[in-house]
C-alpha positions as CSV (number, residue, x, y, z in Angstrom):
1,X,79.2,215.7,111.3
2,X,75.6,215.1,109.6
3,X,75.6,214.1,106.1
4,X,73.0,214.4,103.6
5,X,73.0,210.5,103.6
6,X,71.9,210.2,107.1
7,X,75.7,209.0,108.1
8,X,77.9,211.1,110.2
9,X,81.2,211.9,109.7
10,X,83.3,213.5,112.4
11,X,86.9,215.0,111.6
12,X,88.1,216.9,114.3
13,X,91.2,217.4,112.7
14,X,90.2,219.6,110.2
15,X,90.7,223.6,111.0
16,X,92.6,222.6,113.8
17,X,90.3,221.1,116.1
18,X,92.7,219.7,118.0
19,X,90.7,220.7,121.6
20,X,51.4,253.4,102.9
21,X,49.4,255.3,100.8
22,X,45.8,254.8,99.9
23,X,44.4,253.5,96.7
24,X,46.7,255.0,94.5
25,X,49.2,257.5,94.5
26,X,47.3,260.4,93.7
27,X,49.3,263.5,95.4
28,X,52.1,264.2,97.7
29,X,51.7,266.0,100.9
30,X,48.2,264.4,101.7
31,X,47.8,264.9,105.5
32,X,47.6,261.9,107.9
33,X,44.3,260.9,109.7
34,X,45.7,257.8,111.2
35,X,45.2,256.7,115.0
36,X,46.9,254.6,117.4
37,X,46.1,252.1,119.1
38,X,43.9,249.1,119.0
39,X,40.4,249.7,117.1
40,X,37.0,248.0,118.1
41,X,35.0,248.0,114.8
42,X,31.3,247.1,115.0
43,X,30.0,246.1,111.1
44,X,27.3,248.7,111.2
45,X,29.9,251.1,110.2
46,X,32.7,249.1,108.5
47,X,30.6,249.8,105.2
48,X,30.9,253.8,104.9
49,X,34.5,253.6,106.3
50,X,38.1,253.1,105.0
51,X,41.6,252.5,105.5
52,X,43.8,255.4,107.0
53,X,47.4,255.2,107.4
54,X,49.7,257.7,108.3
55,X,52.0,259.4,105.3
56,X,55.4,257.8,105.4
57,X,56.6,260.0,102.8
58,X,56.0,262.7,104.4
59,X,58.0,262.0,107.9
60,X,61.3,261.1,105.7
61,X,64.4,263.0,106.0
62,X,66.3,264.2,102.8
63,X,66.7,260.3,101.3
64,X,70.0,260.1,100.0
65,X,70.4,258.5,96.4
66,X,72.2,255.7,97.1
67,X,69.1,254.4,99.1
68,X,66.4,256.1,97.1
69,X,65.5,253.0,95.0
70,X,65.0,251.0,97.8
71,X,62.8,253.4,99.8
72,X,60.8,254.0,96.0
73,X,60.2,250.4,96.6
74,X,59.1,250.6,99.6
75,X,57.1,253.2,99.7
76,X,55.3,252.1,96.5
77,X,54.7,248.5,98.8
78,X,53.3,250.2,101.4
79,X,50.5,251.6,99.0
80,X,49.9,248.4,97.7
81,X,49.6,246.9,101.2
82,X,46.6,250.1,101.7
83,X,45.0,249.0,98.7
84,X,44.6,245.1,99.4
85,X,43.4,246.7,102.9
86,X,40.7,248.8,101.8
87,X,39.6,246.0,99.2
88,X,39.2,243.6,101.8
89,X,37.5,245.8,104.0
90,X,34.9,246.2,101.1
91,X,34.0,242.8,100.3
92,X,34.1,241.4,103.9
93,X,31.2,243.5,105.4
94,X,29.2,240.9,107.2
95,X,31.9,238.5,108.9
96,X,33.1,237.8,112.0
97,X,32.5,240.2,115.0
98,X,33.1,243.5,117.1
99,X,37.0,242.9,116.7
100,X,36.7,241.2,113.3
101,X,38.6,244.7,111.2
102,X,40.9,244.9,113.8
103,X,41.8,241.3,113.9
104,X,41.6,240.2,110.4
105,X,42.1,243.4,108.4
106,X,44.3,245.9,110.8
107,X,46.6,243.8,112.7
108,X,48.0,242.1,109.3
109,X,48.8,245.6,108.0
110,X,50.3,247.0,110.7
111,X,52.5,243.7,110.7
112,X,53.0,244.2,107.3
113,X,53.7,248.1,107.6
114,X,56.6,247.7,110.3
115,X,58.2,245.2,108.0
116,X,58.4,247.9,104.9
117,X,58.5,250.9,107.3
118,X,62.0,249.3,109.2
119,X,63.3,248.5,105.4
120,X,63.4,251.9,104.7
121,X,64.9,253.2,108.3
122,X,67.4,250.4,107.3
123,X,67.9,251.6,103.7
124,X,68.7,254.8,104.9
125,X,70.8,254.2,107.5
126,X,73.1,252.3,105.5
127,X,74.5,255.7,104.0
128,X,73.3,258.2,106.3
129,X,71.9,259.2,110.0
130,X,69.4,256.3,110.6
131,X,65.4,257.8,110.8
132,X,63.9,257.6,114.2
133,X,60.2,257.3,114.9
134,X,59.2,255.6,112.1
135,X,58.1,252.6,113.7
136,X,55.2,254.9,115.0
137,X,53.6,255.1,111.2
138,X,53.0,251.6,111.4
139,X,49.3,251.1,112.9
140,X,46.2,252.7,111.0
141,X,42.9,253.1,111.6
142,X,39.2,253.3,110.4
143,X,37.7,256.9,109.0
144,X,35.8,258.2,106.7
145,X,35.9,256.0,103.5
146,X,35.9,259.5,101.7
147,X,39.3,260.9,102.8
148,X,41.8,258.0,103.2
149,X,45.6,258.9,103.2
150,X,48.0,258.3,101.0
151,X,51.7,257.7,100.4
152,X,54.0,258.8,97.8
153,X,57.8,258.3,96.7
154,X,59.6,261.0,96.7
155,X,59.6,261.0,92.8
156,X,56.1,260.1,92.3
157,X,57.1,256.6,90.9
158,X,56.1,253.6,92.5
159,X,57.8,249.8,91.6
160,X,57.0,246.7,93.1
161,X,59.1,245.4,95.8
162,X,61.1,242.3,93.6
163,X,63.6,241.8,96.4
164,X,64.6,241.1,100.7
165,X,66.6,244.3,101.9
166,X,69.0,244.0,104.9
167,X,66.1,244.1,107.3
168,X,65.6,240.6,106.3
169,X,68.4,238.9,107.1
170,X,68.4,235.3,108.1
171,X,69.8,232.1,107.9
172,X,68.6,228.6,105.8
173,X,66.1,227.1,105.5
174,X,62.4,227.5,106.7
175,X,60.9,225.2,109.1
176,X,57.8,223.0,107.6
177,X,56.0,223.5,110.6
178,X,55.5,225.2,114.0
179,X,55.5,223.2,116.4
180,X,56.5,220.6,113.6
181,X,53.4,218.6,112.5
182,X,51.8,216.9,108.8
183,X,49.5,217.8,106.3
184,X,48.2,219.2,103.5
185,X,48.7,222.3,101.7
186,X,45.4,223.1,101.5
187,X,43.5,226.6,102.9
188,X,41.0,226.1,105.5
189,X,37.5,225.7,103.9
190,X,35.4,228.2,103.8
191,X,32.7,228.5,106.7
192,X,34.8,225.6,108.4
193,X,36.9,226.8,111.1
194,X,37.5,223.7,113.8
195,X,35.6,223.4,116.8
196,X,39.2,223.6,118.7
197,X,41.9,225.9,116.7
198,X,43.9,225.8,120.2
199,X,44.7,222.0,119.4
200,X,45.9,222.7,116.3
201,X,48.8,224.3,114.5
202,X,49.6,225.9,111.3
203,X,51.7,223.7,108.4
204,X,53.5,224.9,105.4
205,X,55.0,223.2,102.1
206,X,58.7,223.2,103.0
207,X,60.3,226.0,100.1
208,X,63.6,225.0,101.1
209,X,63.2,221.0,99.7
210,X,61.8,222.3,96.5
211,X,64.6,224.4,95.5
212,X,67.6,223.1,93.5
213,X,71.4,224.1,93.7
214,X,71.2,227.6,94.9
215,X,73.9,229.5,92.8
216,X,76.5,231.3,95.3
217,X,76.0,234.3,94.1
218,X,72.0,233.9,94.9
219,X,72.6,232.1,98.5
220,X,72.7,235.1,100.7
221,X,69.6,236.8,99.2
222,X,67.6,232.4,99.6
223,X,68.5,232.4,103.1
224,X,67.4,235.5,104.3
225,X,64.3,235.0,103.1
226,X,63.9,231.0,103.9
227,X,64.4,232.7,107.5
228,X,61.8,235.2,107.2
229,X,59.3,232.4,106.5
230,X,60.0,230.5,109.4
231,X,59.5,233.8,111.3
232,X,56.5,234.5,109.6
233,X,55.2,230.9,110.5
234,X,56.2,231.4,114.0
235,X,54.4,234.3,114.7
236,X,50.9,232.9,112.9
237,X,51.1,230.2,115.2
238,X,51.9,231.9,118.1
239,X,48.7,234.4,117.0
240,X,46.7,231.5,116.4
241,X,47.3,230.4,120.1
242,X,46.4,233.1,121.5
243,X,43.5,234.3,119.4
244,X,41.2,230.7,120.2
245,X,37.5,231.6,120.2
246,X,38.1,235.0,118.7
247,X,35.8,236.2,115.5
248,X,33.4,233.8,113.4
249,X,33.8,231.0,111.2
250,X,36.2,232.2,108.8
251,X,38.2,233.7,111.6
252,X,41.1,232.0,111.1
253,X,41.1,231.7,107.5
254,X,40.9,235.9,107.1
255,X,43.1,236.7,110.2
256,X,45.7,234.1,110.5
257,X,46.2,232.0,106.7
258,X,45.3,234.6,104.6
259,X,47.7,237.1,105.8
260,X,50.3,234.5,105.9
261,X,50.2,233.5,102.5
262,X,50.1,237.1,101.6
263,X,53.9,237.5,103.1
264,X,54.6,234.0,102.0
265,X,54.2,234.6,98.5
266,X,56.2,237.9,98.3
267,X,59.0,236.3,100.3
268,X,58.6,232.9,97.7
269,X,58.8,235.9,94.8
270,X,61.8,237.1,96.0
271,X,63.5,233.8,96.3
272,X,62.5,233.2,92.4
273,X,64.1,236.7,91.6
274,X,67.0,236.5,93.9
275,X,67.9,232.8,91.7
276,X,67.2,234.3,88.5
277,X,69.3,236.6,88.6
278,X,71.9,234.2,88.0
279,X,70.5,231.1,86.8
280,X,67.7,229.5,85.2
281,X,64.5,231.1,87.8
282,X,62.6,228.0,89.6
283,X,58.9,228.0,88.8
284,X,56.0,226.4,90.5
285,X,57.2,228.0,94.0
286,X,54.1,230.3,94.3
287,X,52.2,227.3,94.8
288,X,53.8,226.6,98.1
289,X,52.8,230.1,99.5
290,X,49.2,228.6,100.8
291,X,49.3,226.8,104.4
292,X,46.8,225.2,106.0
293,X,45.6,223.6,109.6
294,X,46.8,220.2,110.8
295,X,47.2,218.4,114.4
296,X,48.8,220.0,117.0
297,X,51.9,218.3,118.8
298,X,53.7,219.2,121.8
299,X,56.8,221.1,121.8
300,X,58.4,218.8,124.4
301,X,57.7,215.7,122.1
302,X,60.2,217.9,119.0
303,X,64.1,217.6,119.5
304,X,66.5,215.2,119.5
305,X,66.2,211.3,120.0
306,X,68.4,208.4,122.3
307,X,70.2,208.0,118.9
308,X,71.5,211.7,118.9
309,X,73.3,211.0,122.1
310,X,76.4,208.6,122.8
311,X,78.5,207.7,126.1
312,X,81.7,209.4,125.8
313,X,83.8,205.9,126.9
314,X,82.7,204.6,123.3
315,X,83.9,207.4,121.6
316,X,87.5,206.6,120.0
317,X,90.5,209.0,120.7
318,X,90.7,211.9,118.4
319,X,94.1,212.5,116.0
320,X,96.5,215.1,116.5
321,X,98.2,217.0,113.8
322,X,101.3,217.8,114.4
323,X,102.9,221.3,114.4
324,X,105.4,222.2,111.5
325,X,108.7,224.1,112.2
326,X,107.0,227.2,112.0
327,X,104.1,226.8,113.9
328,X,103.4,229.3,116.3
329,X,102.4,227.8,119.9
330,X,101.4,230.2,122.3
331,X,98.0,230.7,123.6
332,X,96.4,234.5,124.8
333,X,93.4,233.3,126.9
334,X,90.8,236.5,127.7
335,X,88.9,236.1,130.7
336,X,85.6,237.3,130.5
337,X,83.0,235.1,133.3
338,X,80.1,232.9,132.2
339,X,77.5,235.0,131.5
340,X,76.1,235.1,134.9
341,X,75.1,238.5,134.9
342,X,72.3,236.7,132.5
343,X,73.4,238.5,129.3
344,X,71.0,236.6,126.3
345,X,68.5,237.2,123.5
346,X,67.0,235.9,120.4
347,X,68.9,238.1,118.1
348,X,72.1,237.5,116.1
349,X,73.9,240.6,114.8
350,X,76.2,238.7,112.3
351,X,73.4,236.7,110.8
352,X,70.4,239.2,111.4
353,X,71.6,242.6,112.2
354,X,68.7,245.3,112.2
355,X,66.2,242.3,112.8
356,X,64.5,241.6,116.6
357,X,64.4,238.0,117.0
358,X,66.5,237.0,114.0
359,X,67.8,234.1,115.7
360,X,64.6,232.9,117.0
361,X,66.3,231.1,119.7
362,X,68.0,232.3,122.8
363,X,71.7,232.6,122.7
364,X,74.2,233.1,126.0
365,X,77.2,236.0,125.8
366,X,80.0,237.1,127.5
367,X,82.3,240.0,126.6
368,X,80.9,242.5,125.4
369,X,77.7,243.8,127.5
370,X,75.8,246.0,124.9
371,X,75.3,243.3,122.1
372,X,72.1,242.9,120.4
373,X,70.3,243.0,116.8
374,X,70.9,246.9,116.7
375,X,74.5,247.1,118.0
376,X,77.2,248.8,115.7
377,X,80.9,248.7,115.3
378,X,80.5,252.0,117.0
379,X,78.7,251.4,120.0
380,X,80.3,248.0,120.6
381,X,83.8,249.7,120.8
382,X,81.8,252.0,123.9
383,X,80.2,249.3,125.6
384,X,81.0,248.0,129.0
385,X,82.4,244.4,128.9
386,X,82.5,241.4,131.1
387,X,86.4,240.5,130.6
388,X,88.9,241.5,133.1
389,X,90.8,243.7,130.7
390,X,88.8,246.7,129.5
391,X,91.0,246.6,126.3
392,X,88.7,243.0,125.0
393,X,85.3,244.4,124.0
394,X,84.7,241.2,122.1
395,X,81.3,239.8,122.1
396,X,80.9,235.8,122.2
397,X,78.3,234.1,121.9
398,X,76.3,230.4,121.5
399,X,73.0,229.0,121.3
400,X,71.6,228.3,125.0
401,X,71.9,224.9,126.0
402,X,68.9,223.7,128.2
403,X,68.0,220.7,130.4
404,X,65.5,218.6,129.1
405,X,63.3,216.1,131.8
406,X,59.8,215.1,133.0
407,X,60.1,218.1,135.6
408,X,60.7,220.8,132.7
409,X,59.7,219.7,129.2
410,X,57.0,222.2,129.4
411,X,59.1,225.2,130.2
412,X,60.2,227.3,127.5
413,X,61.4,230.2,129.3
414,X,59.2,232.4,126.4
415,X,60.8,230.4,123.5
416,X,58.1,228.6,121.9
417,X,61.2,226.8,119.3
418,X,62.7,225.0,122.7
419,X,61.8,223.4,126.0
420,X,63.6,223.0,129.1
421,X,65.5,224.6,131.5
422,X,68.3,227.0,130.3
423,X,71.5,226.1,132.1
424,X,75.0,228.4,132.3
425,X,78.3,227.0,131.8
426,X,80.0,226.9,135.0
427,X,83.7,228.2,132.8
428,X,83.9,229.5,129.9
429,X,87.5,229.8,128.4
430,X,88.3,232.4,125.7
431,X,91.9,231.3,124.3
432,X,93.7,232.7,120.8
433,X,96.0,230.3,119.4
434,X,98.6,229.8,116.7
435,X,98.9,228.5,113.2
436,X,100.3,224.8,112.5
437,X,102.4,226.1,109.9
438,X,103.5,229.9,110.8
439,X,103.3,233.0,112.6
440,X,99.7,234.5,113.0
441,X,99.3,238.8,112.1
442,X,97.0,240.7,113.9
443,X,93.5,240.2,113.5
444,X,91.8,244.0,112.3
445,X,88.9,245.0,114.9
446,X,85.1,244.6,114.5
447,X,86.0,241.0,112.3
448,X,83.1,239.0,112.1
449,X,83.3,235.4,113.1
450,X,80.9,232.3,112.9
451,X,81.4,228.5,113.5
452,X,79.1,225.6,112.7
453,X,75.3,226.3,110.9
454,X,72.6,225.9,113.1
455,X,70.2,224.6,110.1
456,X,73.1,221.4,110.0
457,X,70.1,219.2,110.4
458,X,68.6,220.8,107.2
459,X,71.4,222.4,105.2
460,X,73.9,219.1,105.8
461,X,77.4,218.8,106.8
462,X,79.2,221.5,104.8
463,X,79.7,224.1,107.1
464,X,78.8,221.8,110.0
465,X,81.4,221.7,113.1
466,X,79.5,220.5,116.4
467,X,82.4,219.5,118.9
468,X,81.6,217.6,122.5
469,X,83.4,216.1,125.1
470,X,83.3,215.6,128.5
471,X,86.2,216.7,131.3
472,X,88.5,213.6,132.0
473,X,88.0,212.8,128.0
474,X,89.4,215.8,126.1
475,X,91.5,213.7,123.8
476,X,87.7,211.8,122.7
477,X,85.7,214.4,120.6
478,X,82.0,214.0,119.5
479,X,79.4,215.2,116.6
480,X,76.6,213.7,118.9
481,X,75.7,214.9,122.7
482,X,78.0,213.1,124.8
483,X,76.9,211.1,127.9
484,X,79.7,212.1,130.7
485,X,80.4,209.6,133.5
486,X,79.7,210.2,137.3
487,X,82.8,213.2,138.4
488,X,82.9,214.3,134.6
489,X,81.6,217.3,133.3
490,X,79.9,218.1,129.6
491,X,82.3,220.2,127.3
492,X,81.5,222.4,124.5
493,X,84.3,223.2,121.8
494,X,84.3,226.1,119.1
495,X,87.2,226.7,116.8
496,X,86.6,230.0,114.8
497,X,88.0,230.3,111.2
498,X,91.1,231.7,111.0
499,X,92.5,232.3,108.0
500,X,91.3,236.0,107.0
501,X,91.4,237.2,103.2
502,X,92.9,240.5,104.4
503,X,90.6,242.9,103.4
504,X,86.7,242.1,104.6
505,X,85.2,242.5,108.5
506,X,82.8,240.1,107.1
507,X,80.8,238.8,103.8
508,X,77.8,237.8,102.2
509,X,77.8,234.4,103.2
510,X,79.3,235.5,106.9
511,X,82.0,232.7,106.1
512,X,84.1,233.5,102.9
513,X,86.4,236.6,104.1
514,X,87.3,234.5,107.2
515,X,87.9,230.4,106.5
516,X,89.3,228.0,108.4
517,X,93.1,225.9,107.6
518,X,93.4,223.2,105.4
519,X,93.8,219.5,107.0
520,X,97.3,220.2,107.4
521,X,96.8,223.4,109.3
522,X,98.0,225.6,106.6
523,X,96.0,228.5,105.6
524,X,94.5,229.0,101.5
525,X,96.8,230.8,99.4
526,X,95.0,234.3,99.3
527,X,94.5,234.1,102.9
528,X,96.5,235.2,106.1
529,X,96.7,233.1,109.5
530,X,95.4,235.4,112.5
531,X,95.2,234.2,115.7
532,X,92.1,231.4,116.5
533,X,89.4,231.8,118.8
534,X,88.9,228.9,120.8
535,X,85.7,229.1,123.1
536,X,85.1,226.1,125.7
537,X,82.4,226.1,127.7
538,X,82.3,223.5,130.6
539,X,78.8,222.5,132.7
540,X,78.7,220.7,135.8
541,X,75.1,220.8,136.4
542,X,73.8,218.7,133.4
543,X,72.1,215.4,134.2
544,X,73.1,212.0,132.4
545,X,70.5,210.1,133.0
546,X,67.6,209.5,130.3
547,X,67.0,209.2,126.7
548,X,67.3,212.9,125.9
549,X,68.8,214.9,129.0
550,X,69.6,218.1,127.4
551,X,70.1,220.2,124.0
552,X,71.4,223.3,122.7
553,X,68.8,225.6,121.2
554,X,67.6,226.2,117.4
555,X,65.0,226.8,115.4
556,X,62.1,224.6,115.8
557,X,62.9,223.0,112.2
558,X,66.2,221.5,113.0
559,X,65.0,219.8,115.6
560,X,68.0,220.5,118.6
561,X,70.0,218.6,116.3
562,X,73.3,217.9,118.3
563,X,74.8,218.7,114.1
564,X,73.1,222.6,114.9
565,X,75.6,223.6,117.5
566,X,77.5,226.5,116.5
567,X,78.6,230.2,118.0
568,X,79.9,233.4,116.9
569,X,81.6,236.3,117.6
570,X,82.8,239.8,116.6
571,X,86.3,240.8,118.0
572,X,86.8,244.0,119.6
573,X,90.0,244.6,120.8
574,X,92.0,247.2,120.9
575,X,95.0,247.5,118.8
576,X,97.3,247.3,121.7
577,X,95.7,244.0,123.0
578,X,95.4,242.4,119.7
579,X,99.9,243.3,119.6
580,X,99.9,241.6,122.9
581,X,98.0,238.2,121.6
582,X,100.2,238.1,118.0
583,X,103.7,238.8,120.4
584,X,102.0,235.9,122.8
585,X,101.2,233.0,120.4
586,X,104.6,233.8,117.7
587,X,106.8,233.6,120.6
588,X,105.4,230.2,122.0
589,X,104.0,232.0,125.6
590,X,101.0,231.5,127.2
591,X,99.3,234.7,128.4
């Protein structure tokens, strides 16, 4: 595994392993003047216009008072997003050209709109029926300067957003760049936009280096929001691609960097709160909100080097722990195909749920047919499935793995994070197994599991637990890719955590209400051995020829960091099944 230190240490062993509203908020009930769709604004009228944005206020159900802090907050941000609108509106009369508001000024709120609009559809739906058609309130429009909407809490009060709601959630830490690249910190000069923005890309300050010991209590709250600055970088790049020779000299300054400092610094804010809560509260963070331009690199020259990779004859054989007197033996293996029916997204319901693209990678399933960012316990357990037995609606999941070569670097297969071609494992194999120690109980339904951190590279080796091999060599396990021999096949490994506190379906952290043994096998006092989820996924199509030949997916920070590899899964069995694999592994059967 990937150490801090730059060293890897690799204990297979261990868990088992063993294979808004207008200027202010003036009244309530204001009626909307706001119009879709995109807006072509010539500056001859900009100056006796402003700002309209449909009431959000207005379109909410009863909000029920668990959530009505929240959606105060919220509502109260999307006037202040309005306001900043309007001002900029007023003092940038004069720059750029016929799509310069829309561009620089209504595109940015809209983005910013959606992102307080779905906190408050989230908010809500945490207690009650979820709001639908929201999402429509988002986009606003020019009109006359002398009626502009507004928005307003339910109680009249308005209070700063100070904190990331569930909408946010995401995992550590924030890439520095996008592709990754150097430079300064620095805003774009004034009145100098380059000749060629297309051949360059935005950089950040890293927020994740700066900070300290994140308390435990605070971690949750850091990562979601380290996340949602790597999204937010991700998506001014990918606007700054698209948008070359678009608007004047200040273009990109107005449209792309100023906006993206603008969500920078809230999300930096929130990070400062969320620590000081509970410790001493960082300061000098806000000074990392600012990016800048710097040289463009290619995607395909990102990833992993020769030295991440190692030939699977010079790997040494891998211990075995024994199994004590009342160990229980038997395996349950679920059948559920290889995910040829091309099941895969970029969302991650146990890390991000609610939030499109929270993985910001592709990942691969089988199981359970239905699963994405939006799924719930309730529509999981009515989904179709891919396993032979109706009764496993389980979804499992991993990070693509892709092939990597001269012919294919530059395909990305619409994920701008990774190059390559994706590849399918040619078996995957879904097996529950026993305890070292003792019997296993049943596992309860909708239990959340994840194993490995895909920001390894970053985060280090804690939670780390990449396992390779290659078919003919089970009994040698890696950290790094492995380089399989002419007839041999690469293998993937993923022990879950299986030691279950016996009360949670999941936790803050994703990992503390589900752990994995001890060295010896034996599970924490306070905890409960249920049966282990071991997924291994075998490809027969990936090269072994070349420096890099091929790497599983991940945010364009951690580079396809062999360390990164990880998968998840949420278990949705049914009662009856879940007897069947506790009678199976305590009697010593294979099923």
């Amino acid at each position: 595994m990937w150490s801090p230190s730059g060293e890897r240490r690799f204990r297979p062993w261990l868990g088992a392993v063993c294979l808004s509203g207008s200027v202010a908020l003036v009244l309530s009930g204001s009626p909307p003047y706001a119009q879709t769709g995109a807006v072509d604004v010539y500056l001859s009228t900009v100056a006796t216009e402003g700002i309209n944005c449909p009431n959000v206020a207005e379109k909410l159900p009863d909000v029920p008072a668990a959530a009505k802090a929240e959606v105060d907050r919220n509502l109260a941000q999307l006037d202040k997003q309005l306001q900043e609108a309007n001002d900029r509106l007023a003092t940038s009369a004069g720059e750029g050209g016929p799509n310069f508001v829309q561009n620089a000024i209504l595109g940015p709120l809209t983005d910013k709109r959606a992102a307080a609009i779905d906190r408050i559809s989230i908010a809500i739906g945490r207690v009650a029926e979820r709001p639908t058609g929201l999402d429509e309130l988002a986009t606003c429009s020019l009109g006359d300067a002398a009626a502009p909407s507004q928005e307003a809490t339910p109680t009249g009060q308005a209070t700063p957003t100070d904190q990331a709601t569930a909408s946010d959630q995401a995992t550590p830490p924030e890439q520095t760049t996008a592709p990754p690249a150097t430079g300064s910190a620095t805003p774009e000069p004034s009145g100098s936009q380059p000749a060629d923005p297309a051949a360059q890309t935005i950089v950040c300050p890293n927020v994740a280096d700066k900070l300290a010991d994140v308390p435990a209590a605070a971690k949750a709250e850091v990562d979601r929001n380290l996340s949602q600055l790597d999204k937010q970088l991700q998506e001014a790049n990918d606007r700054l691609a698209t948008s070359a020779g678009e608007g004047g000299p200040n273009f990109v300054q107005n449209a792309i960097l100023g906006p993206l400092a603008d969500k920078r610094a809230a999300a930096i804010d929130r990070i400062s709160i969320a620590i000081g809560r509970v410790a001493e509260r960082p300061t000098g963070l806000d000074d990392l909100a600012t990016c800048s331009l710097g040289d463009a690199q290619n995607p395909a020259d990102a990833g992993p080097t020769a030295d991440d990779y190692v030939d699977i004859r010079d790997v040494p054989k891998a211990e075995q722990p024994e199994a004590g007197e009342n160990a229980s033996t038997g395996t349950y293996a679920s059948r559920c195909g290889t995910n040829r029916d091309n099941h895969s997204n970029t969302d991650n319901l146990i890390l991000a749920p609610g939030m499109s693209d929270g993985a910001q990678f592709r990942q691969d399933y089988v199981g359970n047919m239905s699963t994405d960012a939006f799924s719930t316990n309730e529509s999981l357990a009515t989904a179709d499935t891919t396993c032979r037995t109706g009764d496993d609606r389980s979804a499992y999941f991993w990070p693509t793995l892709r092939v990597r070569g001269s012919d294919d670097e530059s395909a990305t297969g619409g994920d701008t994070n990774n190059v390559g071609t994706p590849v399918q494992p040619t078996s995957v194999k879904l097996e529950y197994r026993g305890n070292l120690t003792s019997e296993v109980t049943a596992a309860p339904r909708f239990l959340r599991m994840i194993s490995g951190d895909v920001r390894a590279a970053s985060n280090g080796a804690e939670n780390a637990r990449p396992t390779f091999t290659c078919t003919g060599f089970t009994d040698r396990l890696t950290d790094k890719y492995p380089i399989c021999p002419s007839g041999s096949d690469l293998v993937r490994v993923f022990d879950m955590p299986s030691c279950w506190d016996g009360q949670n379906l999941d936790s803050a952290d994703h990992r503390t209400h589900l752990v994995f043994p001890d060295e010896t096998g034996a599970c924490p006092s306070g905890t409960e051995a249920v049966p282990q989820l071991r997924m291994t996924l075998t490809y027969d199509d990936v090269p072994t020829s070349g420096d890099v030949p091929f790497a599983v997916d991940g945010p364009a920070s951690e580079q396809n960091d062999p360390s990164t590899d990880h998968a998840g899964a949420i278990g949705v069995m049914s009662h009856r099944l879940m007897n069947t694999v506790v009678r199976c592994v305590n009697s010593g059967k294979d099923c």
